[in-house]
BALOBA-1460 file (C-alpha; in Angstrom, 3 decimals):
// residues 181
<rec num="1" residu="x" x="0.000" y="0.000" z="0.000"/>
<rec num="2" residu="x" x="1.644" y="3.360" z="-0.621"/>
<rec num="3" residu="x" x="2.483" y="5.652" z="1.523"/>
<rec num="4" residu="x" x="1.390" y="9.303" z="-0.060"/>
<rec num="5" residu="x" x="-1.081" y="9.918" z="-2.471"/>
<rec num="6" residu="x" x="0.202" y="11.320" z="-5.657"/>
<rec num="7" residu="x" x="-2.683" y="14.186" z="-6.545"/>
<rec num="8" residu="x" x="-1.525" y="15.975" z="-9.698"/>
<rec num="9" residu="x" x="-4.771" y="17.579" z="-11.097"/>
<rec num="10" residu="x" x="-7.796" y="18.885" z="-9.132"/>
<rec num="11" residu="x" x="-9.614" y="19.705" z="-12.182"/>
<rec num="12" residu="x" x="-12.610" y="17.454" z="-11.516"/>
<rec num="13" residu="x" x="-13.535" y="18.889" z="-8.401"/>
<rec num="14" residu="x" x="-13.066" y="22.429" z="-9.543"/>
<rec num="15" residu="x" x="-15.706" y="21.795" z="-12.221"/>
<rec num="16" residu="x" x="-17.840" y="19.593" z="-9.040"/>
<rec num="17" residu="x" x="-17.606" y="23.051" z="-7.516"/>
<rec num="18" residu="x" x="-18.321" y="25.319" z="-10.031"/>
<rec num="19" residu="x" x="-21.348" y="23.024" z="-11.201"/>
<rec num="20" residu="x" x="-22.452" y="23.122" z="-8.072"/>
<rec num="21" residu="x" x="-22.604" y="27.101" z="-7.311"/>
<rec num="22" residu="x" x="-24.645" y="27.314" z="-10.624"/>
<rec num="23" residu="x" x="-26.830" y="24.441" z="-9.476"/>
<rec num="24" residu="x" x="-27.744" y="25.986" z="-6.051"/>
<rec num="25" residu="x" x="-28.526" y="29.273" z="-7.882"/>
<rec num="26" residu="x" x="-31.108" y="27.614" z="-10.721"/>
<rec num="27" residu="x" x="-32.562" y="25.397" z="-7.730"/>
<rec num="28" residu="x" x="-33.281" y="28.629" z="-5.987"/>
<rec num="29" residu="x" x="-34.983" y="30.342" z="-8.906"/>
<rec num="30" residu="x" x="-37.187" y="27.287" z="-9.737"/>
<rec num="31" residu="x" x="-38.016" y="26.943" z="-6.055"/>
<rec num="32" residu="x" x="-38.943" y="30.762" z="-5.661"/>
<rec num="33" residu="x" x="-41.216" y="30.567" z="-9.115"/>
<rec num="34" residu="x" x="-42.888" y="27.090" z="-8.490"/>
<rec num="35" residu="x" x="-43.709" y="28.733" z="-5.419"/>
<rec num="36" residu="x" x="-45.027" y="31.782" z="-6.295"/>
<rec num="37" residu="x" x="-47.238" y="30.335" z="-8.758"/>
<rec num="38" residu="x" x="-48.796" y="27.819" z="-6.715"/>
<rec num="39" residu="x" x="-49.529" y="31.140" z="-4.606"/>
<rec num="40" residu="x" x="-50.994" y="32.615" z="-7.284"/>
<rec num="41" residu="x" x="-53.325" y="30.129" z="-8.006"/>
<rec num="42" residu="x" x="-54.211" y="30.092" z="-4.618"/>
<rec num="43" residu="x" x="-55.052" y="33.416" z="-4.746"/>
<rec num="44" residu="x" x="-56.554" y="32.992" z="-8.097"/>
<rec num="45" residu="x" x="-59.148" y="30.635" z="-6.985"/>
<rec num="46" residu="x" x="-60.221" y="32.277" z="-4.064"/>
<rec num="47" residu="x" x="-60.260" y="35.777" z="-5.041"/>
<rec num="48" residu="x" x="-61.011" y="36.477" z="-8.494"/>
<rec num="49" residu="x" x="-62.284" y="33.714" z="-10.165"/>
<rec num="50" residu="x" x="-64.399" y="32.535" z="-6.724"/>
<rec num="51" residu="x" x="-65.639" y="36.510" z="-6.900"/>
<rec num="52" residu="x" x="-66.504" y="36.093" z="-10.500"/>
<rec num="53" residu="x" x="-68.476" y="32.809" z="-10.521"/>
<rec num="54" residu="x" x="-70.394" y="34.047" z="-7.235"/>
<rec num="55" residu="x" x="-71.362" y="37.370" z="-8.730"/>
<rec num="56" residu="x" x="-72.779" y="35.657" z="-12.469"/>
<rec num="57" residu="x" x="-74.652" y="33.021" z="-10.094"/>
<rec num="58" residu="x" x="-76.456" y="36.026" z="-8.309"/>
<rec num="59" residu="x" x="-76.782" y="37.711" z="-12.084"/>
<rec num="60" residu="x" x="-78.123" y="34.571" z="-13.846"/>
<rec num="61" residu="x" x="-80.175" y="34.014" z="-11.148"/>
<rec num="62" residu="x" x="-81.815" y="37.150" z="-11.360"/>
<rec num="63" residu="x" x="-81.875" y="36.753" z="-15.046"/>
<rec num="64" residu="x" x="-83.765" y="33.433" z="-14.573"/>
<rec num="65" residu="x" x="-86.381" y="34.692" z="-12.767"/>
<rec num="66" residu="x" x="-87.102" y="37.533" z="-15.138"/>
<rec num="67" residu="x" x="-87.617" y="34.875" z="-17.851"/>
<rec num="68" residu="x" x="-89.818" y="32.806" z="-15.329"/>
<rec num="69" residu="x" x="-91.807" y="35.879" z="-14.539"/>
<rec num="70" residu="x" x="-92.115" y="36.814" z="-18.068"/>
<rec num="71" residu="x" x="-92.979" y="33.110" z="-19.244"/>
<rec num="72" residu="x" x="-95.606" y="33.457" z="-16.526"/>
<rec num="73" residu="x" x="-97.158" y="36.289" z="-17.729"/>
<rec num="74" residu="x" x="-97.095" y="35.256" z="-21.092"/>
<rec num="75" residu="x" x="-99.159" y="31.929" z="-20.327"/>
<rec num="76" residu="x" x="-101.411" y="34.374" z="-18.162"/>
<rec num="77" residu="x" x="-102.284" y="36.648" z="-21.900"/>
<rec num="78" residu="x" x="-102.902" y="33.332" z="-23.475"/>
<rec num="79" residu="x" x="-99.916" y="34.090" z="-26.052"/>
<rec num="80" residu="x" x="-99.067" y="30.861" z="-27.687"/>
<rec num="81" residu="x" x="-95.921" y="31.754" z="-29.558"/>
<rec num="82" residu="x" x="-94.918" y="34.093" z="-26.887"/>
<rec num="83" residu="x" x="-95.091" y="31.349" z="-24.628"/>
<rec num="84" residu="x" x="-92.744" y="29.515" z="-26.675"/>
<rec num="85" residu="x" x="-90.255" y="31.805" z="-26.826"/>
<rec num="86" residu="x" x="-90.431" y="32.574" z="-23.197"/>
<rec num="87" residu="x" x="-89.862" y="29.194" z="-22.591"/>
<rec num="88" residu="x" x="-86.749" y="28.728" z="-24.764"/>
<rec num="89" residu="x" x="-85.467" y="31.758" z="-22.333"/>
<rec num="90" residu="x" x="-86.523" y="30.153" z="-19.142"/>
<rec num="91" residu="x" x="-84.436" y="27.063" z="-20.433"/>
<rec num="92" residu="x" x="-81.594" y="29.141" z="-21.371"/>
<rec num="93" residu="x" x="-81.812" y="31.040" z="-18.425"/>
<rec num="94" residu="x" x="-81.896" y="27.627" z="-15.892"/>
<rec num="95" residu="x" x="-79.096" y="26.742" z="-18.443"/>
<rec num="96" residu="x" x="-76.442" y="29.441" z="-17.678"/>
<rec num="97" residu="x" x="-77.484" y="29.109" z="-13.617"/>
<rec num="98" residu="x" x="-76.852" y="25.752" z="-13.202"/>
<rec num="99" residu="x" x="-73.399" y="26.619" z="-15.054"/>
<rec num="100" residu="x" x="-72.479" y="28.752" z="-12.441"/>
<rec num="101" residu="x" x="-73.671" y="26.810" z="-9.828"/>
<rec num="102" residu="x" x="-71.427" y="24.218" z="-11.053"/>
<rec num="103" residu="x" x="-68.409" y="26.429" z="-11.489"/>
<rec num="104" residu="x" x="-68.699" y="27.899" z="-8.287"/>
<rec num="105" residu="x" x="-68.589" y="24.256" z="-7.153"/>
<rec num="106" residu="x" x="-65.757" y="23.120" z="-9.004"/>
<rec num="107" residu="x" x="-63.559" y="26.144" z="-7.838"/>
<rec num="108" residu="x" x="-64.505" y="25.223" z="-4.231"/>
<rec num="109" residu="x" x="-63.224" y="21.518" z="-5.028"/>
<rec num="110" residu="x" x="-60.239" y="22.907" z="-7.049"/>
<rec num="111" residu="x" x="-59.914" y="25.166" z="-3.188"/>
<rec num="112" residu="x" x="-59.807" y="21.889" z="-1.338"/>
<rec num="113" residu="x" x="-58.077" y="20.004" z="-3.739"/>
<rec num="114" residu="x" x="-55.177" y="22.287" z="-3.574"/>
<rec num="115" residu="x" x="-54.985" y="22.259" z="0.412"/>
<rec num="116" residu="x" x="-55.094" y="18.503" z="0.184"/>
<rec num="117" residu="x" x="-52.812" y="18.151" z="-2.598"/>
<rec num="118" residu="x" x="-50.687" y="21.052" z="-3.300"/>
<rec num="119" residu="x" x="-49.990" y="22.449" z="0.449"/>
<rec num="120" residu="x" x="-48.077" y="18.835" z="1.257"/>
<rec num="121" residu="x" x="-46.216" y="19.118" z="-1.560"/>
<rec num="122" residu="x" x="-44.933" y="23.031" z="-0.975"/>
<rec num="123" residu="x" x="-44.048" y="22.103" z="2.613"/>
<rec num="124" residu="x" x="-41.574" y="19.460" z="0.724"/>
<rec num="125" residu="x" x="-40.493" y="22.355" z="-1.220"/>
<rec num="126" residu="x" x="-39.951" y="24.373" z="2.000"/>
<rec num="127" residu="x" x="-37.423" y="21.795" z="3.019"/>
<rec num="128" residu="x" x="-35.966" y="21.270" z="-0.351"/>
<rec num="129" residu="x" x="-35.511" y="25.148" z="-0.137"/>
<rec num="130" residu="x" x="-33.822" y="24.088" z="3.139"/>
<rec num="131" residu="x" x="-31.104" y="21.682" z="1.954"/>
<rec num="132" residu="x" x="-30.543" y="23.901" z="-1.162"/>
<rec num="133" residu="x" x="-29.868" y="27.375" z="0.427"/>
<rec num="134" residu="x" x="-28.088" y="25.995" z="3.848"/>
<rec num="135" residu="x" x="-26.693" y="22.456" z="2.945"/>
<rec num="136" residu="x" x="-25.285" y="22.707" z="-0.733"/>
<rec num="137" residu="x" x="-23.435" y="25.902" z="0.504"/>
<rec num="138" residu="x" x="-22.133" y="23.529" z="3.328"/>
<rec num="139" residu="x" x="-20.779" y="21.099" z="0.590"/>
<rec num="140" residu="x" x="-19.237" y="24.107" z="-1.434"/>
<rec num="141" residu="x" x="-17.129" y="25.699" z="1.575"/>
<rec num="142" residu="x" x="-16.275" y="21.779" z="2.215"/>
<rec num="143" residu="x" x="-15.284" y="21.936" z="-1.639"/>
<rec num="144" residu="x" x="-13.068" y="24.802" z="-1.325"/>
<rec num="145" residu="x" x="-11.055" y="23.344" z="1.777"/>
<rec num="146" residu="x" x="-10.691" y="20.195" z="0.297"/>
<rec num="147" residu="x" x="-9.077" y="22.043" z="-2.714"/>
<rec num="148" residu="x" x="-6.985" y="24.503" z="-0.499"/>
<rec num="149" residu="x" x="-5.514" y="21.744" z="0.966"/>
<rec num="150" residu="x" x="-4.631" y="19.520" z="-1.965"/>
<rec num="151" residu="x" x="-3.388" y="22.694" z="-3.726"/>
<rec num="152" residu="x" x="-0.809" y="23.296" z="-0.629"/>
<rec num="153" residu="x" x="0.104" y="19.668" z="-1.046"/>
<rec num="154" residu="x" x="0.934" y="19.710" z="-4.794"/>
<rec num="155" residu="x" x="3.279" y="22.970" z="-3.715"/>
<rec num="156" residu="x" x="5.421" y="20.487" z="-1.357"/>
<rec num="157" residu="x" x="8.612" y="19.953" z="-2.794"/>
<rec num="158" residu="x" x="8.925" y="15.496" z="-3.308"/>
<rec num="159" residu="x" x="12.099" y="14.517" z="-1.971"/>
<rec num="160" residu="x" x="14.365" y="13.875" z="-4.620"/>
<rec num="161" residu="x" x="16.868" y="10.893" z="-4.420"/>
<rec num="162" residu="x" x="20.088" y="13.161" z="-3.262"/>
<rec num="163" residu="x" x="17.834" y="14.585" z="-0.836"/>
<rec num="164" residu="x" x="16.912" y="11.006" z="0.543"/>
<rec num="165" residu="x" x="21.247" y="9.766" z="0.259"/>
<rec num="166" residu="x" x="21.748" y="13.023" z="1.928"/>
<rec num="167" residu="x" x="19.374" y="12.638" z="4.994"/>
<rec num="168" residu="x" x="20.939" y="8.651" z="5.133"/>
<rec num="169" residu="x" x="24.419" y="9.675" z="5.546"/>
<rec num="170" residu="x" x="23.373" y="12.157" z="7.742"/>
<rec num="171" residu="x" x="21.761" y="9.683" z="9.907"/>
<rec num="172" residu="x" x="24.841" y="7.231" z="9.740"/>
<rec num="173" residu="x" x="27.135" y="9.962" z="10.484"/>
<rec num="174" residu="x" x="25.438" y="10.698" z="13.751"/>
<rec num="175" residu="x" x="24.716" y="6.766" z="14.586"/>
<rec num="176" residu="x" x="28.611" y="6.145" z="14.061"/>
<rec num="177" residu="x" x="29.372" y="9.765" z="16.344"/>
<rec num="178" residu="x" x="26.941" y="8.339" z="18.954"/>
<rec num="179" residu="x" x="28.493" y="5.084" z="19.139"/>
<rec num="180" residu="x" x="32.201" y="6.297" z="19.348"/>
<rec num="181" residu="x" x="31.154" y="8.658" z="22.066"/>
């Protein structure tokens, strides 16, 4: 088994490093917009589009039973082919109500749906956010040591072969000084 490692090039984590800075910053930015838009759905459903449905229900409704009202009053004049026509707008009318009665439905499904569904899945997000913006910058300081350190190892000097007779006679000189002594 040897004895030192022999690191020449540290190219692979520099471009570990670098691809990981440029990760953490595109994970951030698709974090923040998947999260704002699953706010602005949110807000979507239970502002506007809620507001909207709820105030055509209350319109059509109204609108229904003007055509009911005139439909009866038509039937009360004995107007055949008035009555006809007030009854295509009655059905029309009961037609476009029951649409927003189911809209206003489906939005408050769509409303529960998404706190079911959705809210889970943000709170995974939230600690996704986590391991990107507090963990990953863990790994790049870790990075940076790892390559300050094997940089200050490629500047040692290797011992070259005179330096290694050099040190041995050295040592023999002082063994042989000892043991006269």
């Amino acid at each position: 088994m040897a004895q030192s490692a022999n690191v020449t090039n540290t190219g692979a984590l520099q471009r570990l490093r670098a691809a990981l800075v440029i990760y953490i910053e595109k994970a951030g930015i698709t974090i923040d917009e998947v999260t704002d838009d699953a706010r602005r759905i949110r807000f979507w459903l239970q502002g506007e589009k809620l507001q909207y449905w709820k105030k055509e229900y209350k319109s059509r409704m109204k609108k229904l039973e003007e055509a009911r009202s005139a439909l009866l009053s038509a039937r009360l004049g004995n107007l055949t082919e008035v009555s006809m026509l007030h009854q295509m707008a009655v059905k029309r009318a009961e037609r476009d109500y029951h649409e927003a009665e189911e809209k206003i439905r489906k939005i408050k499904r769509w409303l529960r749906d998404y706190e079911q569904k959705i809210l889970p899945m943000l709170k995974q997000l939230d600690k996704f956010r986590t391991v990107v913006s507090a963990d990953l910058p863990k790994g790049v300081a870790y990075l940076d040591g790892a390559l300050d350190a094997l940089e200050a190892y490629n500047q040692i000097k290797a011992p070259t072969m005179n330096d290694i007779t050099a040190t041995e006679s050295v040592d023999l000189d002082q063994e042989q000084a000892e043991e006269s002594s």
